[in-house]
N, C-alpha and C positions, 0 to 999 in steps of 0.2 A: 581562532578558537582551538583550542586542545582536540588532540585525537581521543574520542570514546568507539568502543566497543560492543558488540551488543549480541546476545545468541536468540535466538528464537525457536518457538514451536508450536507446532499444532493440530490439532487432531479434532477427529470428525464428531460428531451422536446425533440420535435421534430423538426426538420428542414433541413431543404433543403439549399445548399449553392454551388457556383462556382468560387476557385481560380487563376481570372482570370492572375496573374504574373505568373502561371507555363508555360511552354510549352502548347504547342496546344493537343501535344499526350499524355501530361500527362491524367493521368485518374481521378485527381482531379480538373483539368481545366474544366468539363463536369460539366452541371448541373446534382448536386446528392445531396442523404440527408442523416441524419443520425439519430439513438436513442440517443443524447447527457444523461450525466449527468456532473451535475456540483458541486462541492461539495464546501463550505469555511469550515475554521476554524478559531477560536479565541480564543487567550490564556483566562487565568483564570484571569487577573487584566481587562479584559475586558468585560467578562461574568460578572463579577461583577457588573456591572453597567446597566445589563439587567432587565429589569423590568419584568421578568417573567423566569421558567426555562432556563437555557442556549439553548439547546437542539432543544427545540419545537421553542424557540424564534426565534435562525438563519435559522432554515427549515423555517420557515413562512416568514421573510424578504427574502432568498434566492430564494423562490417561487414566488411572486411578482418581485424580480428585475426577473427572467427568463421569467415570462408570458406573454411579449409583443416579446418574440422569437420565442413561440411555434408556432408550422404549418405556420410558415415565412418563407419567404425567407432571409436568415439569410445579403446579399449582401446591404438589403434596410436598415440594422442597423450600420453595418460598411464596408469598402472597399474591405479591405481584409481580408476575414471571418477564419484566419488559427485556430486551436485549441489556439495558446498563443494570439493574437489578441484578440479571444473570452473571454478568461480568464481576459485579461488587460481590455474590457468594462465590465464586470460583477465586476469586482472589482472597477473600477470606477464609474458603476449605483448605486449599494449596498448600503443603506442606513444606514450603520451600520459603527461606529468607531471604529479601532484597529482587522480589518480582518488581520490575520497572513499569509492564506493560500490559493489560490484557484485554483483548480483544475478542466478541462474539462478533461473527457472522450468521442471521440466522437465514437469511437469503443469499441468492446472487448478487442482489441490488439493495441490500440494508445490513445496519451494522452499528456497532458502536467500538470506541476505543476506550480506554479507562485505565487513566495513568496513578502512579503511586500517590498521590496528593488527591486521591477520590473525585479528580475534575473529566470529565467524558465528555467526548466530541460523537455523536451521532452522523451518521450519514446515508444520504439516500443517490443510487445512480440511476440519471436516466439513459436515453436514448435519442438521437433523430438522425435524418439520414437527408444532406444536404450537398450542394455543390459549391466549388470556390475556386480562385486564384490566386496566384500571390502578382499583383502589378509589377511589385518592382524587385522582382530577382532578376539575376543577369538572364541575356539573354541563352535558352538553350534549358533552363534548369526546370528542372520536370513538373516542377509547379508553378511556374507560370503559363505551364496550358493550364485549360478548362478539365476540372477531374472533379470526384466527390469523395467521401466517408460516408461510411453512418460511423458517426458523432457520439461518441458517448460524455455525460458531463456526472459527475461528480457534487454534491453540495454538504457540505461537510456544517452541522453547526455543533457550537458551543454550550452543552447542556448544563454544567455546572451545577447541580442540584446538591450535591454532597450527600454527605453517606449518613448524616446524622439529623438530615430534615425532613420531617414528615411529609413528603414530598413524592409521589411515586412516579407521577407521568409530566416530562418537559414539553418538549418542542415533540409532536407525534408525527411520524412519517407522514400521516394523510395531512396533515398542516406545511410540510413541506412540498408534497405533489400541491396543494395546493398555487403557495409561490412560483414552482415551475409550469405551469398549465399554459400561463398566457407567453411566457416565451418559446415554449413548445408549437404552440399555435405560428406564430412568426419564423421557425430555425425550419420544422420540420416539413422534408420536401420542397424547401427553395434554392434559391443561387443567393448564397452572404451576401455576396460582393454587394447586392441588390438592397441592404440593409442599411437604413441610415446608422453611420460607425461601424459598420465591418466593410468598408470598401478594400480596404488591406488586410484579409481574414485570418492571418497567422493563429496558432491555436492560444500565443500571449496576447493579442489582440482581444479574440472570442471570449475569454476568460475573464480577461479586466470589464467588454461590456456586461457579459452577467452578472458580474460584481455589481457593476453601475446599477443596473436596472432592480436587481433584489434588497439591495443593501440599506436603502431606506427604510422601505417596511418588514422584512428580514433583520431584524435587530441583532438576530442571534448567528448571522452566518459567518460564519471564521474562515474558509478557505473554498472557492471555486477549484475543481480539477477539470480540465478537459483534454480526454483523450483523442488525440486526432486518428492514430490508427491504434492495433492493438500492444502496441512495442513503444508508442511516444506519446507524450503530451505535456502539462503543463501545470500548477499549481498556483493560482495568485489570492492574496491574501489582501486589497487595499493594497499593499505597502509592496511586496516583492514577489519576483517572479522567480519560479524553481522549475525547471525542464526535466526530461528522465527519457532515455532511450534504454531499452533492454535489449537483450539477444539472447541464447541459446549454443550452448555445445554441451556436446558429447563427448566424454572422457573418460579412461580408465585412471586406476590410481589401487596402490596398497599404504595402507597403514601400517608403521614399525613402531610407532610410540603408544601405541594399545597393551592394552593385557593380551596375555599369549592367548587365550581361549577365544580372544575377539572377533569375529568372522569378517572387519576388515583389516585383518593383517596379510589375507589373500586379497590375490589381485580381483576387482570388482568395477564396479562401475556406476556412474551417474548421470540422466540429463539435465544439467545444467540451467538454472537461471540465473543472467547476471542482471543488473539491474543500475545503470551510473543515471546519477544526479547531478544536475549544472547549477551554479546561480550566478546572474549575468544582470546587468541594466538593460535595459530593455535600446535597440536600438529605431530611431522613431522614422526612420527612412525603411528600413526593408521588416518591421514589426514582430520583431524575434528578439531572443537575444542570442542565441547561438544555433545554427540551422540544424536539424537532426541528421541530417546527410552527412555533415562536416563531423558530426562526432560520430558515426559508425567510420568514415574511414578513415579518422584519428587513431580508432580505436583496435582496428581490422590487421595489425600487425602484429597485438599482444591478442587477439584475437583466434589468429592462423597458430599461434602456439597452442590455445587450449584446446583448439576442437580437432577432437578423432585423434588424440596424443594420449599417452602416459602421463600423468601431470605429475607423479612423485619422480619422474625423467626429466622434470623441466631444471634450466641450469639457474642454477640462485636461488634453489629452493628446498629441504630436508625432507621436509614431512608434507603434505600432502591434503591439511586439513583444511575448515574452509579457513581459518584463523592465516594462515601462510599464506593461502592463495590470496585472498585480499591483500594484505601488504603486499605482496607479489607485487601485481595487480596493482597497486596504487602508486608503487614505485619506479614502475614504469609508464604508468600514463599522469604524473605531476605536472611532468617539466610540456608535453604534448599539450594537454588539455587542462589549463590554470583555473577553470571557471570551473573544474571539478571539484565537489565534495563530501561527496556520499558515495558508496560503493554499496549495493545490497548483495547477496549470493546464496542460494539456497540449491544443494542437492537432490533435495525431495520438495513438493510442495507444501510452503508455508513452515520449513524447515532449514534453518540455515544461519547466518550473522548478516551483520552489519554493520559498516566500520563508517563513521560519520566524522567530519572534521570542519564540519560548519552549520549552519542552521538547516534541523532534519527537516521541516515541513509535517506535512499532514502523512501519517500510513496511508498506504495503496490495498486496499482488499485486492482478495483473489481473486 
């Protein structure tokens, strides 16, 4: 698949809102508010035509279209204020051509995504907190002791409502906790291993049985995520399995290819989040496709360059933005880690690119 590009951003507001279609007892039918953030993105043949950094440029358009929501009542902007509602007028105020992506959060644990063809995928995260092994890792390897997580899982569905059907409310969160309840009941505060089909608990494992067990009556679910800790986890879809290990550094860096006025043409700084994506066959003896250990210390030599360095000092590289650092960054872990193909990197939170060179999966909320 062809190398794409991608800039992102996004920024916080607050607001109050009451969905008056639900039921009476619904507990989103009450007036209540929320810490929103709302993120866009847009490819690279479209950043192209920005008259100033990608970056800074969609944070500052995407700030403006949000600031006539903040500390409103979100109900006096549109009818029915749902997360993908919200998404579809924020994409339609946006004064910017060739938005690929945009996304409200208006929880920790709910969300919607809503791509340029007005299709949204909804999502709800939960929680449990469980114990497990891996049987058959070599011996020595730290998870085939007895250890636990709390578990977080992910259930992403397919709302596809479109932007032109009288249609306000799909698949509703409380219809999703409902799906997950009875397997909450089973995950939360046990030993897997103890589960008929999670004898071998790896997080591809975990993921493919939720799949199993929802997907019948779950008509609409498109992607299981399960985070095994807060740096790893796992994506499956039916059909394929997508891994992601992140990390962190610390870096200084100057900009020279700014305008002179730009306040990163001084030396400055940022922490760091990187974010690499795997896609592997599943192997059906040790229940992974690639162990997350094996890609931190694949990764732990381009690694020891970023953090606590100069990065516009690193050798092979001019400029210093995150556009360089990914190629950077990808060119030296190709030949390493083949089952790589996604890179995420973001400066700031929820602020950053993404360079994709095979099938993206599902977005990762904050």
């Amino acid at each position: 698949m062809s190398e794409q590009l991608f800039y992102l951003a996004t920024v916080p507001f607050e607001s109050a809102c009451q969905i008056n279609i639900l039921p009476e007892k619904h507990p989103a039918a009450n007036l209540h508010g929320h810490s929103y953030t709302a993120s866009v993105r847009v490819p690279l043949k479209s950043a192209e035509k920005m008259s100033q950094e990608p970056v800074s440029f969609l944070k500052a358009h995407l700030q403006t279209t949000v600031e006539p929501l903040n500390y409103t009542l979100l109900n006096q902007h549109l009818d029915v204020p749902t997360d993908e509602n919200l998404a579809r007028w924020i994409h339609k105020k946006i004064d910017l051509q060739g938005i690929d992506r945009v996304a409200i959060q208006s929880t920790h644990d709910c969300g919607v995504d809503l791509d340029n063809n007005g299709h949204a995928h909804i999502w709800k995260r939960y929680r449990f907190e469980a114990a497990h092994q891996l049987p058959n890792v070599p011996s020595g390897h730290q998870c085939g002791r007895m250890h636990g997580h709390g578990f977080e899982v992910i259930l992403h569905a397919n709302q596809n409502l479109g932007s032109n059907r009288p249609v306000d409310m799909g698949v509703d969160f409380e219809q999703i906790d409902q799906f997950w309840k009875p397997l909450h009941e089973q995950l939360d505060f046990a030993c897997l291993n103890d589960i008929n089909g999670l004898e071998n608990p790896t997080s591809e494992v975990l993921a493919n049985w939720i799949w199993q067990q929802l997907k019948p009556d779950f008509e609409q679910l498109s992607w299981v995520t399960v985070y095994e800790t807060h740096t790893s986890g796992c994506h499956y879809n039916g059909e394929h399995y997508r891994i992601w290990k992140e990390q962190r550094f610390e870096s200084a860096l100057r900009l020279t290819q700014v305008a002179e006025n730009d306040k990163r043409r001084q030396l400055h700084g940022h922490s760091y989040l990187i974010r690499l994506h795997l896609t592997a066959p599943l192997d059906k003896v040790m229940g992974w496709t690639v162990d997350y250990g094996d890609v931190k210390t694949i990764f732990k030599p381009v690694y020891e360059q970023l953090d606590h360095h100069q990065l516009d000092c690193l050798e092979g590289i001019e400029e210093a933005d995150v556009t360089s650092l990914l190629h950077w960054i990808k060119a030296r872990m190709a030949d390493s880690l083949p089952q790589l193909d996604r890179i995420d990197l973001f400066e700031t939170p929820g602020c950053g690119a993404v360079l994709c060179w095979g099938e993206e999966g599902p977005a990762l909320p904050d």
